[in-house]
N, C-alpha and C positions, 0 to 999 in steps of 0.2 A: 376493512380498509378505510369507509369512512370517519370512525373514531381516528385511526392514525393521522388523517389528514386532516382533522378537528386540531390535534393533542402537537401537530407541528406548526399548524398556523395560529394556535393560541401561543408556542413558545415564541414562533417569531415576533411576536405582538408584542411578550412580554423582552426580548429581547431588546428590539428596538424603541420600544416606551422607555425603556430605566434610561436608556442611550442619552434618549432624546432631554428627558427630565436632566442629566448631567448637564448638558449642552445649553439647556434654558438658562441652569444654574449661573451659568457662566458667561453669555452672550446677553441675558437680560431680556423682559417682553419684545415682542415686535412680530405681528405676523407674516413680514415678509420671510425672516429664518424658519417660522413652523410653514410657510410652505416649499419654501427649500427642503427642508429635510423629508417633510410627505414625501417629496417630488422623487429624490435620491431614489429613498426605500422603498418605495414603490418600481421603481425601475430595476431594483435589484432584484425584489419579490418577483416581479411579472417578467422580467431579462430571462431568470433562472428557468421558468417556468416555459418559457418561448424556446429557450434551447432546446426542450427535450419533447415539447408539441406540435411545434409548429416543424413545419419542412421547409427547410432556408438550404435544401442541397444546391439550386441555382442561383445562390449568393453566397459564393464559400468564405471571398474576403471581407462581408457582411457578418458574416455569422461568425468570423476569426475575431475581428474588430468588437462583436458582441460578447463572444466568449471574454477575451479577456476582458473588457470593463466589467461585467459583471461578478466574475471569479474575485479579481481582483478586490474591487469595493466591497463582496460580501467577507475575504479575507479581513483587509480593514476595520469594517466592521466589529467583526470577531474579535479584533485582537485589539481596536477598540472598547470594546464591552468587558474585557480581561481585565485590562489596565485600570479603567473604572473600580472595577469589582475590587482590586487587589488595592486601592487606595482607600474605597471605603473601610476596608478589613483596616487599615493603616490608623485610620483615622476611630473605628471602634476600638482598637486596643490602645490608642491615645486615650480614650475618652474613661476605658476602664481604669489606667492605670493613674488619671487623674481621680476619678472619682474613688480609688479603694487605697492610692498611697500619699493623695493630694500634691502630685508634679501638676506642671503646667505645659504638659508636651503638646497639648493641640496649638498652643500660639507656636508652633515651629511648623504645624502644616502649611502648605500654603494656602489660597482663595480658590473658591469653586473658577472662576478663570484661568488661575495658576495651574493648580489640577487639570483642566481640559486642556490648557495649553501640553502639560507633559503626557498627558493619555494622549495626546493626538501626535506630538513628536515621536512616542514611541511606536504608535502604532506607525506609521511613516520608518520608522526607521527596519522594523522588523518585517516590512514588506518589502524593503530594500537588500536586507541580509539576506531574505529566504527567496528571493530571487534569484541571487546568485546560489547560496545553496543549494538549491533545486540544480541548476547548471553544471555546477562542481561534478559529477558524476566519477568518484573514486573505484580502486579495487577492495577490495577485501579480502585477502587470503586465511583459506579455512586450513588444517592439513589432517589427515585422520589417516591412523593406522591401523593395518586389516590384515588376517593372516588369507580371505578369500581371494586373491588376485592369482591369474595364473601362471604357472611355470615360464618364463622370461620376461614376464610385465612386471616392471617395479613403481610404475609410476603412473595412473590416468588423472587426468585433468579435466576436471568440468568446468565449465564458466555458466552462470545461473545467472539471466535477466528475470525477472518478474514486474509488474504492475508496470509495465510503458504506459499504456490508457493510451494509445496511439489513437488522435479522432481530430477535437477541434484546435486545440492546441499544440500538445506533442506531436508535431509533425515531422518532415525528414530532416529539419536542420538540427534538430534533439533527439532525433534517431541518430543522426550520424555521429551526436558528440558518443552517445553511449556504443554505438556498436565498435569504434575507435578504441574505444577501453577493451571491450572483451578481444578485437583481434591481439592488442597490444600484449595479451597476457599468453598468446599462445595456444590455445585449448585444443585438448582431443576431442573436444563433443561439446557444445552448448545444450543447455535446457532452459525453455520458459515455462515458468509454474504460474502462468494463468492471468489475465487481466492486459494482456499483449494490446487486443484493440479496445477500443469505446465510440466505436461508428458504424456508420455502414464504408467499406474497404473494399468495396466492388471496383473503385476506377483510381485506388492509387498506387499506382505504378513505381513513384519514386521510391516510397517504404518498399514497394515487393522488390525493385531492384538493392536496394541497399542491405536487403535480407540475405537475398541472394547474394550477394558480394563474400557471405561468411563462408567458409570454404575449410571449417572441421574436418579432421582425417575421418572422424569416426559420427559424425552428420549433427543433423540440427532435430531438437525433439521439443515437442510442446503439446499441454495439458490446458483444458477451460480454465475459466476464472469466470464468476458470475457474471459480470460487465459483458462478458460474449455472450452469454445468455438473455441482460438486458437488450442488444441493442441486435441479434438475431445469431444463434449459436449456427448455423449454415453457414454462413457467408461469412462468419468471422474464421472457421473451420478451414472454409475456400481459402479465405488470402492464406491463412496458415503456410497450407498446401503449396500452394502457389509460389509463396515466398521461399517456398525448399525445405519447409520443413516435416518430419513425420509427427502426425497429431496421435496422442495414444489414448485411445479413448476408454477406461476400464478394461486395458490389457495390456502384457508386457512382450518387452522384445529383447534379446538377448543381443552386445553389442560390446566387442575389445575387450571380455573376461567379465563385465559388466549384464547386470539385469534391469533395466529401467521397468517402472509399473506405471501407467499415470492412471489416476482416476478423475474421473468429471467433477466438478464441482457439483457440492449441494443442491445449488439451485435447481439442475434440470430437471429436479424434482416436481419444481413449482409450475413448472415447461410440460409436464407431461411425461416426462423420459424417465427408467426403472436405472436405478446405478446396481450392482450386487453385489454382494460384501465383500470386500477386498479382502479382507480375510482367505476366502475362499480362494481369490488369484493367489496370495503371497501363499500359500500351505503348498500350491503345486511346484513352487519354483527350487532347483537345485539348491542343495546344503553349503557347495564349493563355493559359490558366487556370491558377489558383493551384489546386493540389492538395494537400488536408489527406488525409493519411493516418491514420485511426483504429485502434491496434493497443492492445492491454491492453498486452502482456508488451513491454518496451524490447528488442524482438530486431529487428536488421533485417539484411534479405535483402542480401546482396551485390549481387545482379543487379536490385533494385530501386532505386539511388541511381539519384540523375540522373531516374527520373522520377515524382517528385515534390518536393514543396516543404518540407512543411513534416509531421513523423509526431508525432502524439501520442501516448502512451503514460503508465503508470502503474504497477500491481502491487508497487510494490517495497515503499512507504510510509516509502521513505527509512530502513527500519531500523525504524520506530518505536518502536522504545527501543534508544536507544542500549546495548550498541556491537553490537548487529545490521545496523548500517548496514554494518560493515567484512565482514559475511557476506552480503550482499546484493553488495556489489562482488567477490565471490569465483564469483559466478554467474554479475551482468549488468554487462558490460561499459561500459554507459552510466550515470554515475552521474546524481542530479535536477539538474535546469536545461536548459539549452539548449548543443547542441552541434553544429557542423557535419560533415558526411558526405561531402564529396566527394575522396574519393580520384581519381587519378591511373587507376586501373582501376576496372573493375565487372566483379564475377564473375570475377576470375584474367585476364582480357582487356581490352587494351589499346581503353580505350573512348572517342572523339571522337565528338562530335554538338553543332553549334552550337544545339540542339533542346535539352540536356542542362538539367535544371535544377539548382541549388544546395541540394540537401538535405539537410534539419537535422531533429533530435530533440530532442522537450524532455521529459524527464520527471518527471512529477511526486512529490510526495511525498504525494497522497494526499491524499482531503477528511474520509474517516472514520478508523475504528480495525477492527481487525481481534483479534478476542480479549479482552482488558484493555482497557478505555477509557481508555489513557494515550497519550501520546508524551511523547519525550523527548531533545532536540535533535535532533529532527523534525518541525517546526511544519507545521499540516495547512494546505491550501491551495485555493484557490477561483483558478485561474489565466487572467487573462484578457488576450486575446493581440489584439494591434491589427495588423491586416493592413492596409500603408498603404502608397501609389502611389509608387515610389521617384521623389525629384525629379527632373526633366526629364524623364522618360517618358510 
């Protein structure tokens, strides 16, 4: 753990040094700006640092007020540092293409001024877009056809929120834009795959009344996400509860011709807690029924295809700000949307079974924000998935 927190406060070092050497570039000596900028980045390092150490629970519009400035400015930042990067690159393949075909394209860049003025416009701009983006909260309709539905059901409806991170920021006024979407579509059943809260939710009422407000024929279901793990999987468990929903903790429930499974996230591993292989749940479950799999993290088990249908999953958030999307596929193999799983084997062995079913993963891109309340060609989503009697069956 100590090397990790070496190998992150040396990146920020080096992150906000190239920053800063831009910005000289461009504003010129003067130590009143290099203590301005200590001043900033300092306050974003130790802001960040404060949210998650310190206990500011009896100063809630203190700690809203700190969240977002620091979210925020270290967004900026980022996308500051981007902008930079991608002009340097602008300016080395000028420099190439004077030096191997003899152009003169560097006299078209502009001045280290000029350049800071447009890294800094954009990054302004793109903290402006993915603010609303983050807001926009759309549907998305999945549909998938299944011969396992039962005699007079042609049709189930799920509505899937994931990754809210309900805490300092997403609160009930950004609960309610999302949970507005899911009533608007309808559903026979909601499911959250995991990352619902990112606080402690012992005393807020408003989210548990606005939960409660969902009123499914066929009920409300949710699964951990790590973040309930970071910030205490009890009490994140409690509002679950609370809020009316059935948490399923490595086990399934049968529901409207429907098998939901959730499994616990990874993490409560690190927590102490045993998960057992899911594999072992999905092998006891009926051959007739559609089986949704509820997993946070898009990881799946080899020896789990084939029995099940259909796995939900989430945690990535699509990147939410671009180009974190391209380090999120550096991890998980399954990028957002919908994907099919059936390989030729399962688990390194040659696997037949006219029992087997056709299983796919859809992942999402996430209904809240996570840190910054932006995205950024990662539009948040409210995903709802039409389970429907495949014709002639």
């Amino acid at each position: 753990m100590r090397l990790i927190g070496i190998l992150i406060i040396a990146t920020l070092a080096a992150h906000y040094s190239y920053i800063y050497v831009r910005l000289r570039s461009a504003v010129g000596p003067g130590w009143k700006w290099t203590a301005l900028y200590l001043a900033l980045t300092l306050f974003l390092v130790f802001g960040s640092r404060a949210l998650w150490q310190v206990d500011l629970g009896d100063y809630p519009e203190f700690r809203k007020a700190l969240s977002y400035s620091v979210y925020m400015g270290l967004a900026f930042f980022f996308i500051l540092f981007t902008a930079f990067v991608a002009l340097d690159l602008v300016r080395l393949l000028a420099w190439l293409a004077d030096t191997l075909f003899s152009t003169d394209l560097r006299g078209l860049i502009p001045s280290p001024k000029g350049r800071a003025w447009a890294a800094a416009g954009f990054a302004l701009l793109v903290c402006a877009y993915g603010w609303f983006e983050a807001l926009n909260v759309q549907p998305r309709h999945v549909t998938i056809e299944t011969e396992r539905l039962p005699a007079g059901t042609d049709r189930i409806r799920i509505a899937q929120i994931t990754d809210v991170h309900l805490g300092w920021i997403i609160q009930e006024e950004r609960l309610a834009r999302i949970l507005s979407v899911v009533r608007a579509a309808e559903p026979d059943l909601v499911v959250s795959t995991g990352d619902l809260v990112d606080d402690n939710m012992e005393f807020r009422d408003e989210e548990i009344a606005l939960l409660r407000g969902l009123t499914p024929p066929l009920g409300t279901y949710a699964v951990t996400g790590n973040h309930e793990y970071h910030v205490g999987v009890r009490q994140a468990v409690e509002f679950k509860e609370r809020a009316g929903m059935r948490v399923l903790r490595n086990a399934h429930h049968s529901v409207g011709g429907l098998v939901l499974v959730g499994m616990d996230d990874p993490s409560a591993r690190y927590y102490g807690e045993e998960i057992p292989p899911e594999g072992d749940i999905l092998a006891s479950l009926p051959a007739d029924r559609f089986v949704v799999l509820l997993k946070h993290q898009p990881r799946v088990e080899p020896e789990s295809v084939g029995l099940f249908d259909l796995q939900l999953s989430g945690h990535t958030h699509g990147g939410q700000i671009w180009p974190f999307y391209w380090l999120t596929r550096m991890v998980y193999e399954y990028r957002p949307g919908l994907r099919a799983l059936n390989p030729s084997s399962r688990g390194g062995e040659a696997y037949a079974d006219e029992n087997s079913r056709e299983s796919s993963i859809y992942v999402s891109n996430g209904t809240g924000t996570w840190g910054p309340p932006l995205r950024f060609f990662a539009p948040p989503e409210v995903t709802i998935f039409d389970i429907v009697r495949k014709p002639g069956s």
